[in-house]
VEXFIGU-456828 format. One record per residue: y, x, z of N, C-alpha, C in turn; residue number from 1; residue in one letter. Coordinates in steps of 0.05 Angstrom, whole numbers. Layout:
BEGIN
> Y; X; Z; Y; X; Z; Y; X; Z; NUM; a
...
***
This chain:
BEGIN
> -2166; 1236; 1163; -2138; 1233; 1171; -2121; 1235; 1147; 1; x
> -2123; 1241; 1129; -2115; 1266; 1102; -2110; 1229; 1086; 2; x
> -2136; 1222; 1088; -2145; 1196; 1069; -2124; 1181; 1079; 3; x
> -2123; 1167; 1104; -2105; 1146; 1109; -2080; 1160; 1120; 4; x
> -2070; 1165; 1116; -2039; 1183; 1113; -2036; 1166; 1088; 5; x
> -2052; 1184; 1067; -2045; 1178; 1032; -2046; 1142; 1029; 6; x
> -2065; 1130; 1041; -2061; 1101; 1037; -2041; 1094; 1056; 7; x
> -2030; 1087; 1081; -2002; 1083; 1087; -1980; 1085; 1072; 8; x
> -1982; 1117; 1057; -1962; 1122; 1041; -1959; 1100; 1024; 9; x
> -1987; 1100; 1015; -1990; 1083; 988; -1975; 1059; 995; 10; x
> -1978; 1041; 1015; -1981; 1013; 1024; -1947; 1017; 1020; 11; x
> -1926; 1033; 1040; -1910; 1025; 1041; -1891; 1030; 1017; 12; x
> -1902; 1046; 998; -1881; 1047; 976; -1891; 1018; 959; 13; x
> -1912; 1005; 951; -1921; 992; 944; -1890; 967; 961; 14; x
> -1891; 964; 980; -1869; 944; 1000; -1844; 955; 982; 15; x
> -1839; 971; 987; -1809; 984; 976; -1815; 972; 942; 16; x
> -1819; 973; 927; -1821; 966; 899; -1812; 940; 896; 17; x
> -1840; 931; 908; -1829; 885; 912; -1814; 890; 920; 18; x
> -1799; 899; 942; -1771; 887; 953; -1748; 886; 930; 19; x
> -1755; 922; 925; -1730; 919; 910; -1725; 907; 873; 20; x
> -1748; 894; 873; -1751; 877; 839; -1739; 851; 850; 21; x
> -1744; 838; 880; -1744; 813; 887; -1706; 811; 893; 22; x
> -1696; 836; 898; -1665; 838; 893; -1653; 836; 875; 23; x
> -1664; 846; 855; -1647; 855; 830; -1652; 824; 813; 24; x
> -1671; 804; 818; -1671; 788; 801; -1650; 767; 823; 25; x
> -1646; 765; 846; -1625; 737; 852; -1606; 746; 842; 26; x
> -1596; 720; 837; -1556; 708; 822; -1542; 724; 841; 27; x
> -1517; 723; 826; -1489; 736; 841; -1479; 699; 844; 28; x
> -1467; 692; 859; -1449; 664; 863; -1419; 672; 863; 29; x
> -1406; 662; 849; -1368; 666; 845; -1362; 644; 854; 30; x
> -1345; 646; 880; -1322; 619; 886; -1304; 610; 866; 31; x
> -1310; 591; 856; -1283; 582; 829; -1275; 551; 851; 32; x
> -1241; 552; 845; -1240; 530; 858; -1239; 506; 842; 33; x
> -1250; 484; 846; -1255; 455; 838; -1231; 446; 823; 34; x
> -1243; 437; 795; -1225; 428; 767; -1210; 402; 786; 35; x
> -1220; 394; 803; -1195; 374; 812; -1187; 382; 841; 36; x
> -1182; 399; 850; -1171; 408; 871; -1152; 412; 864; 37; x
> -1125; 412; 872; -1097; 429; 870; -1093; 451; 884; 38; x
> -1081; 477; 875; -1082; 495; 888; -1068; 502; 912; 39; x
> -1081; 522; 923; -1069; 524; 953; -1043; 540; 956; 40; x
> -1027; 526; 970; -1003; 542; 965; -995; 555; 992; 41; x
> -973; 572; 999; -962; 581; 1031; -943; 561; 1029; 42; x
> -928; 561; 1049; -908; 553; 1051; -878; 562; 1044; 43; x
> -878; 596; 1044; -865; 611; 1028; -852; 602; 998; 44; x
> -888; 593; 986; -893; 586; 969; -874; 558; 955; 45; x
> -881; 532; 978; -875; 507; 977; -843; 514; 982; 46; x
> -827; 528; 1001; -799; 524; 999; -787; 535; 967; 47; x
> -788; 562; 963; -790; 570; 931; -795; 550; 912; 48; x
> -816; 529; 920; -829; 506; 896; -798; 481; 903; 49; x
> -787; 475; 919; -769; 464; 934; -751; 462; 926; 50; x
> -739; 493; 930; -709; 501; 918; -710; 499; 891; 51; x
> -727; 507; 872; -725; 506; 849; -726; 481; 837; 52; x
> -735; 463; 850; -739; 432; 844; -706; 419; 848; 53; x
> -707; 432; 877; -666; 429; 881; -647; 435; 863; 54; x
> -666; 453; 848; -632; 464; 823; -647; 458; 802; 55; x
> -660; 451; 793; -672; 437; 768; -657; 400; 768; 56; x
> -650; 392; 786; -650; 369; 784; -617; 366; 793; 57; x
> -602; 395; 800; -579; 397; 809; -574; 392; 773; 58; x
> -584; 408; 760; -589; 423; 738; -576; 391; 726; 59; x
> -604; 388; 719; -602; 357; 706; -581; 338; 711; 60; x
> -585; 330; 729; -543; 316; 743; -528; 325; 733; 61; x
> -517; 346; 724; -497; 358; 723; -494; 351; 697; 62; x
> -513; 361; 677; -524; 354; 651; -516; 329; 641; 63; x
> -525; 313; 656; -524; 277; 650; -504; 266; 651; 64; x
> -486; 283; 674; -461; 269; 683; -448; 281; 656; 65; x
> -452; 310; 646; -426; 315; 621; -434; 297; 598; 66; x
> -460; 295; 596; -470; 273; 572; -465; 248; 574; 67; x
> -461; 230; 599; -445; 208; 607; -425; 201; 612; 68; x
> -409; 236; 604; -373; 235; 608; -364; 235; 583; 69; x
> -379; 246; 568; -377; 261; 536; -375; 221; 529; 70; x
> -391; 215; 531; -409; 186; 512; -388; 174; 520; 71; x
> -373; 166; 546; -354; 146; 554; -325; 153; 545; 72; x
> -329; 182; 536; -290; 188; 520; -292; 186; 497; 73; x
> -330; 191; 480; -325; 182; 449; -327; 140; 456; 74; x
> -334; 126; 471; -327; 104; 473; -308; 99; 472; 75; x
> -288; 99; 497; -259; 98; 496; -245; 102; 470; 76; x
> -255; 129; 462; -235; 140; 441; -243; 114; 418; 77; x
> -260; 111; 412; -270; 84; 382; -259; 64; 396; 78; x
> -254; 59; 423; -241; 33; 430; -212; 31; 416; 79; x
> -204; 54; 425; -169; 58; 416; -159; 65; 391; 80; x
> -184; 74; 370; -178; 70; 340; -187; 46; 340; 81; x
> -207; 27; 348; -214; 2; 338; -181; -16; 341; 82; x
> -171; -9; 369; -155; -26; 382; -132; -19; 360; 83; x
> -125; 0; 353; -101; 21; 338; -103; -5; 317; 84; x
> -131; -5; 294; -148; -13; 261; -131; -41; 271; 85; x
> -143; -45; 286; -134; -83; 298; -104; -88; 290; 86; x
> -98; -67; 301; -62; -79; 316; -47; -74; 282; 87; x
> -51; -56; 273; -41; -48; 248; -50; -68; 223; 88; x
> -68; -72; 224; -85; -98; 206; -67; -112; 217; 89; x
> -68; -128; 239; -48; -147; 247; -15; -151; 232; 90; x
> -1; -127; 249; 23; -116; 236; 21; -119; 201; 91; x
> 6; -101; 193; -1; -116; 155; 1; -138; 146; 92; x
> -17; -152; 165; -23; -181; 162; 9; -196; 156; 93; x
> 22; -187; 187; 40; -206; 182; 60; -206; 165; 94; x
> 73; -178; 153; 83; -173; 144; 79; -168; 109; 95; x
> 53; -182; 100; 54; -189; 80; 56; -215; 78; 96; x
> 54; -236; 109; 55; -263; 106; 81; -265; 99; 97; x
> 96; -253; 111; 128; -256; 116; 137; -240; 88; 98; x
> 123; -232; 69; 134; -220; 46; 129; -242; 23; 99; x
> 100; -262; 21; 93; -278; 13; 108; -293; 21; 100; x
> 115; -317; 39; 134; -325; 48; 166; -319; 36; 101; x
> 171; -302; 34; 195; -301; 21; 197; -293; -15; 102; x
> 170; -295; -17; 179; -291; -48; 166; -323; -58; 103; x
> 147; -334; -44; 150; -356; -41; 173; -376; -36; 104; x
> 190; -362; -28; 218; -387; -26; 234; -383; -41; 105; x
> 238; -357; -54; 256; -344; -72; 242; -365; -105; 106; x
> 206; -363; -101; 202; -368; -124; 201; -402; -127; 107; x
> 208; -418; -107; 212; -443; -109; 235; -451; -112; 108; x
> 259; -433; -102; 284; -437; -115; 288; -433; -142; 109; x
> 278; -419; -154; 275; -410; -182; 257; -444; -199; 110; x
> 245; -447; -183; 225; -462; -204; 243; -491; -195; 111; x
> 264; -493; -176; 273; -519; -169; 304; -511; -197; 112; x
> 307; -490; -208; 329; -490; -224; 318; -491; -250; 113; x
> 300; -490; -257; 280; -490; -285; 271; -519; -281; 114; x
> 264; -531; -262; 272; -556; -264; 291; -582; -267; 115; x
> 307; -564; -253; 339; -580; -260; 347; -577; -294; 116; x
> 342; -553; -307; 346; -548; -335; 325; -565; -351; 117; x
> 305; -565; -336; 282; -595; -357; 296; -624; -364; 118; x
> 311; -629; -328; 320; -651; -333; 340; -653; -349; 119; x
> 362; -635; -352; 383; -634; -367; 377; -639; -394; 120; x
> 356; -620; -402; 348; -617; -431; 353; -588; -435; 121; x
> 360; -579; -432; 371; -552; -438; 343; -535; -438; 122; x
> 318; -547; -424; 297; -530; -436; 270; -552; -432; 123; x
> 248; -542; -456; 225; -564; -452; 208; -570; -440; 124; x
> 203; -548; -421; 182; -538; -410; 188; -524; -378; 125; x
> 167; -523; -353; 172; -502; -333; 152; -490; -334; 126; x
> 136; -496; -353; 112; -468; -352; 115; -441; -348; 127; x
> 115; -429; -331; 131; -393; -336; 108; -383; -313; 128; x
> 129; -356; -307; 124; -339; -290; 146; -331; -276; 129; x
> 142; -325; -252; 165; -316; -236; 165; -284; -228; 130; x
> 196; -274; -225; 188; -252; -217; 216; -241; -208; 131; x
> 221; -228; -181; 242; -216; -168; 244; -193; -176; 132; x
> 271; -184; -186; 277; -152; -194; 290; -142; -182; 133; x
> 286; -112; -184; 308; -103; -154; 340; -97; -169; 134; x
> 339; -96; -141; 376; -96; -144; 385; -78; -165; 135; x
> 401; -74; -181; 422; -65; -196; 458; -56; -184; 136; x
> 454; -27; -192; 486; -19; -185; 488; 8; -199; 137; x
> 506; -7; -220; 513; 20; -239; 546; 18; -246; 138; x
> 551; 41; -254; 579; 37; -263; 585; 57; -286; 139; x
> 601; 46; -302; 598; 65; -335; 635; 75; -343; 140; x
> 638; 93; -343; 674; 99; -358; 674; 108; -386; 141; x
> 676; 87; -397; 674; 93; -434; 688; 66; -430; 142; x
> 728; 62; -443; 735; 46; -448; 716; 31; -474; 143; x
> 722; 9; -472; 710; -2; -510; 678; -1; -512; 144; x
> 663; 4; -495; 641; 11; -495; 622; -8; -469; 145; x
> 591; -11; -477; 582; -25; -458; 553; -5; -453; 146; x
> 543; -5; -431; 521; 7; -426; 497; -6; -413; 147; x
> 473; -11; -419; 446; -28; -412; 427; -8; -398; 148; x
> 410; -20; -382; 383; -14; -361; 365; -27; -370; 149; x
> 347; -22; -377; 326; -47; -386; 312; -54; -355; 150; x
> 302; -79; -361; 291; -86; -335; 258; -85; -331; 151; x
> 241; -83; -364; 219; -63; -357; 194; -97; -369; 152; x
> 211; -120; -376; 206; -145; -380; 208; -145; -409; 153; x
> 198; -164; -423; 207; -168; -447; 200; -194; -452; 154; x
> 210; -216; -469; 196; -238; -476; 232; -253; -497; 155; x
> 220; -283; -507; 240; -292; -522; 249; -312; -512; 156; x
> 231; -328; -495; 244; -348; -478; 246; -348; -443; 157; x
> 264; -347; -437; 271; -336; -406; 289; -347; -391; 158; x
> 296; -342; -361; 321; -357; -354; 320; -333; -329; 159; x
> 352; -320; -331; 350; -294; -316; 376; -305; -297; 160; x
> 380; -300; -275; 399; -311; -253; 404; -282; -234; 161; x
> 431; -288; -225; 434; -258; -203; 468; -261; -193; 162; x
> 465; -258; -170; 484; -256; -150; 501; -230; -160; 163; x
> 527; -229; -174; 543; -204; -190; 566; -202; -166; 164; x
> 582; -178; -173; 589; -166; -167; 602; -148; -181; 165; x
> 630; -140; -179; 643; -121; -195; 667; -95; -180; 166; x
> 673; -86; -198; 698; -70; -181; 709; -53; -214; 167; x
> 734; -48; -209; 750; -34; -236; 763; -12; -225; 168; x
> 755; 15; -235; 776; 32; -217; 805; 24; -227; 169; x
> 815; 10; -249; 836; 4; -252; 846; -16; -243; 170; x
> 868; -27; -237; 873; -50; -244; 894; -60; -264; 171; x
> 891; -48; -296; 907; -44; -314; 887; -45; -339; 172; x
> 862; -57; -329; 835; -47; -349; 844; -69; -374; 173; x
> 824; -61; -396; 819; -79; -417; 799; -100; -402; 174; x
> 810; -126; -400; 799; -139; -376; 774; -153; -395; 175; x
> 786; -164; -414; 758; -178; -436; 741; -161; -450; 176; x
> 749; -130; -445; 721; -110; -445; 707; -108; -433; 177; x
> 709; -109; -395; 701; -109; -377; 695; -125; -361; 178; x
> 669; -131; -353; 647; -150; -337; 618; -137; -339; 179; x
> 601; -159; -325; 571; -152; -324; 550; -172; -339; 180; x
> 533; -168; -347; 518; -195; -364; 495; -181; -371; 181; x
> 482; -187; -390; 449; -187; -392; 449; -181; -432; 182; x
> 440; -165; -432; 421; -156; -461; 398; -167; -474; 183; x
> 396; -175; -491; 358; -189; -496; 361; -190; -525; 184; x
> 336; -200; -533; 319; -185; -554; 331; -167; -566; 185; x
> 315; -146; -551; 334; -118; -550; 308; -106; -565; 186; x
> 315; -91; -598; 298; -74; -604; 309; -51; -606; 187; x
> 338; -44; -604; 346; -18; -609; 377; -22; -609; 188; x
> 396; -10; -605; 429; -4; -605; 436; -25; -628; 189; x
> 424; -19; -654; 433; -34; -659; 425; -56; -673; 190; x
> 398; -74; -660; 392; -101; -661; 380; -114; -629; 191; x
> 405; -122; -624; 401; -135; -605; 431; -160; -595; 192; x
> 418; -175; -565; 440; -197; -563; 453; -190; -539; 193; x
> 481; -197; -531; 496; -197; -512; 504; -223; -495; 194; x
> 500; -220; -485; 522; -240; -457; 533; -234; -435; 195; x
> 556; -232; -431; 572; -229; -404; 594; -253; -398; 196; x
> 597; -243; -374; 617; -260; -357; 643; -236; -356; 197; x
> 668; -232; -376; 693; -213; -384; 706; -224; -359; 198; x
> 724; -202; -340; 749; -206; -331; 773; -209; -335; 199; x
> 770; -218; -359; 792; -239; -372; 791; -271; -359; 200; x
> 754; -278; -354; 751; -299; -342; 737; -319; -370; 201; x
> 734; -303; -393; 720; -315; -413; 689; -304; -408; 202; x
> 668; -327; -418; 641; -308; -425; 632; -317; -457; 203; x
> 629; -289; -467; 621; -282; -495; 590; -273; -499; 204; x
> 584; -300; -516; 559; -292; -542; 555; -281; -561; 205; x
> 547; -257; -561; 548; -233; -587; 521; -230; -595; 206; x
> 523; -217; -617; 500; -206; -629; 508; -182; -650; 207; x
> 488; -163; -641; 486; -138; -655; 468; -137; -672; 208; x
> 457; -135; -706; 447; -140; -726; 457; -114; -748; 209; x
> 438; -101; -737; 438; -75; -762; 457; -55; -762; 210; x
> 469; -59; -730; 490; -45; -731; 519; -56; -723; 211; x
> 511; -82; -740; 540; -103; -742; 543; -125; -730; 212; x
> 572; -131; -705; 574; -135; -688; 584; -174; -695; 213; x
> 570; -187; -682; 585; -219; -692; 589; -234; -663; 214; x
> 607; -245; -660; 609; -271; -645; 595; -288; -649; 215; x
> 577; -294; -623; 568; -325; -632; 579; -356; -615; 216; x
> 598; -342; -590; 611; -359; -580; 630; -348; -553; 217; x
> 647; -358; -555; 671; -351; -533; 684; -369; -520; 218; x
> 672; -382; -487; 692; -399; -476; 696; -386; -446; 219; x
> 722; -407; -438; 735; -399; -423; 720; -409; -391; 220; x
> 716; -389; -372; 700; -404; -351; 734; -411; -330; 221; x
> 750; -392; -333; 776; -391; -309; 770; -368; -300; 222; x
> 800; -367; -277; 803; -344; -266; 793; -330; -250; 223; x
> 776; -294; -243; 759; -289; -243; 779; -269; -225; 224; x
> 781; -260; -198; 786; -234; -186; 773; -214; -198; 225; x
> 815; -197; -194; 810; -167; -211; 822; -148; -185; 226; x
> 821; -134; -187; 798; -114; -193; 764; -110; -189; 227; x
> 764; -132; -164; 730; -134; -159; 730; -167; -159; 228; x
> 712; -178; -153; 704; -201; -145; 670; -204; -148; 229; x
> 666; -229; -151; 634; -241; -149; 635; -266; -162; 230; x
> 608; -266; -171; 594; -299; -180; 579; -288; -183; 231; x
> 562; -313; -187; 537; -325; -195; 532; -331; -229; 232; x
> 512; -309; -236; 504; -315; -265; 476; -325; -270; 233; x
> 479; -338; -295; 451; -348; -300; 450; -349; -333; 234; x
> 425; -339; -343; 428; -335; -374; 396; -358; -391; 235; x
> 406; -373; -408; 375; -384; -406; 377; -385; -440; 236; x
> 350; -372; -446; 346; -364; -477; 325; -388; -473; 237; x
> 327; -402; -499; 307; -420; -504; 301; -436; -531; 238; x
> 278; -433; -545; 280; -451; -569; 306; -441; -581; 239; x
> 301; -412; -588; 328; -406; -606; 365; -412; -597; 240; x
> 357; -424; -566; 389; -433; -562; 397; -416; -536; 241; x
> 418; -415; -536; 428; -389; -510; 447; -401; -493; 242; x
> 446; -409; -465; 467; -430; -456; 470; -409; -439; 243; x
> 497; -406; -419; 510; -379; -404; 518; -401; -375; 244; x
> 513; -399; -352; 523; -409; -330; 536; -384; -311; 245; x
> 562; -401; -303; 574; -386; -282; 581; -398; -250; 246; x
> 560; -401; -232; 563; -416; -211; 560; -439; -213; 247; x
> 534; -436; -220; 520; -466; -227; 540; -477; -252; 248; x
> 562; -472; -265; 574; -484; -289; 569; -471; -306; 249; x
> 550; -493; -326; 557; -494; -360; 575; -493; -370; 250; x
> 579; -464; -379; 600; -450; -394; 597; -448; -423; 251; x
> 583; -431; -430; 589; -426; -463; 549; -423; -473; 252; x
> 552; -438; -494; 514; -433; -512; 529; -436; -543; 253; x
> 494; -430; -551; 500; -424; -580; 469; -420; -597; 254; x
> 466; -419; -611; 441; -418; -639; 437; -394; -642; 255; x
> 412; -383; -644; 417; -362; -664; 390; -364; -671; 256; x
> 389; -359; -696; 356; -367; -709; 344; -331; -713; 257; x
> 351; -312; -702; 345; -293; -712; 333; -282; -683; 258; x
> 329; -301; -660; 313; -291; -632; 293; -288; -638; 259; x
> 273; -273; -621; 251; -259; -615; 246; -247; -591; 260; x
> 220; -246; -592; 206; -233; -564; 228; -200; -570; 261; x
> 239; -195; -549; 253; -167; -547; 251; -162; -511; 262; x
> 271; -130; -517; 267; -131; -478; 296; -148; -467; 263; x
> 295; -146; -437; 314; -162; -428; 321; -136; -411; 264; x
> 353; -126; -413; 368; -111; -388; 392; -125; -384; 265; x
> 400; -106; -362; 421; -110; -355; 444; -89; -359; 266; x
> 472; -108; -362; 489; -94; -374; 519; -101; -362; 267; x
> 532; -65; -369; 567; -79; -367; 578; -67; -386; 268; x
> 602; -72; -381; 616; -72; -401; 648; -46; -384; 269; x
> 647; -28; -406; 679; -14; -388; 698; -19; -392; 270; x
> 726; -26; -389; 744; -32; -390; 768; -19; -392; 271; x
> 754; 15; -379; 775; 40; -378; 761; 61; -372; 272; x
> 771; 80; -374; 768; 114; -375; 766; 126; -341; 273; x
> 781; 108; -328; 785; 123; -298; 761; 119; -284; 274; x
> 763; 142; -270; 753; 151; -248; 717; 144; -259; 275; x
> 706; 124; -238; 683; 110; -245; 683; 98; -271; 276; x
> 707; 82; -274; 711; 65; -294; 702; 30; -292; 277; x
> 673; 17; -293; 667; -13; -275; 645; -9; -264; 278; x
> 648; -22; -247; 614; -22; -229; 603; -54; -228; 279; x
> 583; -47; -238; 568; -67; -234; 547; -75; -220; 280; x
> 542; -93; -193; 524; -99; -173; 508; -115; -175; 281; x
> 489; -131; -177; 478; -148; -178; 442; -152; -160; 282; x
> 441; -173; -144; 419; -173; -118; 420; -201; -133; 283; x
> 392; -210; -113; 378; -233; -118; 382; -242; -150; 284; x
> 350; -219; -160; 364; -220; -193; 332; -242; -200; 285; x
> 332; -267; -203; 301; -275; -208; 293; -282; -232; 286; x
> 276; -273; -250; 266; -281; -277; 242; -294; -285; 287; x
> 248; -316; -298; 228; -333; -306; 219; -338; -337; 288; x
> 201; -322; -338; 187; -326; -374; 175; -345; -370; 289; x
> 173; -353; -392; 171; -390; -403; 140; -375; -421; 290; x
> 118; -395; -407; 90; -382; -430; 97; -399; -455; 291; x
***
């Protein structure tokens, strides 16, 4: 009995052993869910996934619309400097046509009087240059005395024209001291030439030479309103000869062999001590150098 007791024993621990080697060697298995499955969500889940989709895209709208409001006012805005560039170009435009245009007509009146002087003879040539100067208005009180502007021009052959103008605070002046006229080949006080139109109603050709003062011609144009009045002057240096017009009339010329390229101003002449003493005005002043 002793014997098979001990083998039973034996048998069933022998069972117990296999069993438990035949455990310890099976796999463990892990549920992993499938590389193409999508995951499982609640519904908790899916509204949360929902809303956030709702304000992500609230999000974005909102976004797009300021980036599509932004884009359409920097449009606008380049419209209205483009439109602004346009209109002002335009405005330029015209108003240099209309500046061309009138110096264009100013400079064909000029070149239709440099032609009338070809035909005359009085000059050989209309080869030049044209050029409008601005207005002049000065006034000087030194009886006996004349005072010049240069006009910023210089040359020896020329033809200078201008709408004058005067006034005397007197009316008691030294009248054949006093008028307005033109300076040229002007190198200094004292070498240079004179011409005016005097309110005496004479116009005088002078020349200044080292100091020392000469006549080179004196005629009578007529009677000239005093204390102010107006005409029309015109001075034409050419080939050494100096001819003086007063309202379209050939008045007084003369020779002088001692011309040269000098500057050209403008000048008057005083007549008295008072107040201002003469004023001299002169508009539509046009000059034409002869090449």
């Amino acid at each position: 009995m002793g014997i098979q007791r001990i083998a039973l024993w034996l048998v069933c621990m022998t069972f117990f052993a296999v069993a438990c080697k035949l455990f310890a060697q099976s796999p463990i298995i892990e549920t992993l869910p499938s590389p193409t499955s999508p995951p499982v969500t609640t519904e908790s889940d899916n509204a949360q996934l929902t809303e956030q989709a709702r304000s992500t895209a609230e999000s974005l709208s909102a976004t797009q619309t300021d980036a599509a409001s932004q884009a359409l006012q920097e449009t606008e805005a380049a419209q209205n400097r483009q439109a602004t560039a346009t209109q002002r170009a335009g405005e330029i435009q015209t108003a240099t046509a209309s500046v061309i245009a009138q110096t264009t007509q100013q400079a064909q009146s000029m070149a239709d009087k440099i032609q009338k002087l070809l035909n005359e003879g009085v000059v050989a040539s209309t080869s030049g240059e044209y050029y409008r100067l601005a207005d002049f208005d000065e006034s000087w009180a030194q009886i006996g005395w004349y005072q010049w502007w240069p006009t910023g021009y210089a040359a020896e052959n020329f033809v200078l024209s201008a709408d004058t103008a005067w006034q005397s605070a007197s009316d008691r002046a030294n009248w054949q001291n006093s008028g307005c006229g033109i300076v040229f080949n002007l190198k200094d006080k004292d070498n240079h030439h004179l011409a005016y139109l005097g309110l005496d109603g004479f116009v005088r050709l002078a020349q200044r030479s080292r100091g020392n003062p000469k006549g080179l011609a004196m005629q009578k144009y007529g009677k000239v309103s005093i204390p102010e009045g107006e005409a029309q002057i015109m001075l034409v240096v050419y080939d050494k000869k100096i001819t003086f017009y007063v309202n379209n009339q050939r008045v007084a010329n003369a020779y002088s062999g001692s011309l040269s390229v000098g500057e050209i101003a403008l000048t008057l002449l005083s007549g008295t001590n008072k107040d201002y003493g003469t004023r001299c005005q002169m508009s539509n002043i046009d000059l034409w150098i002869f090449k």
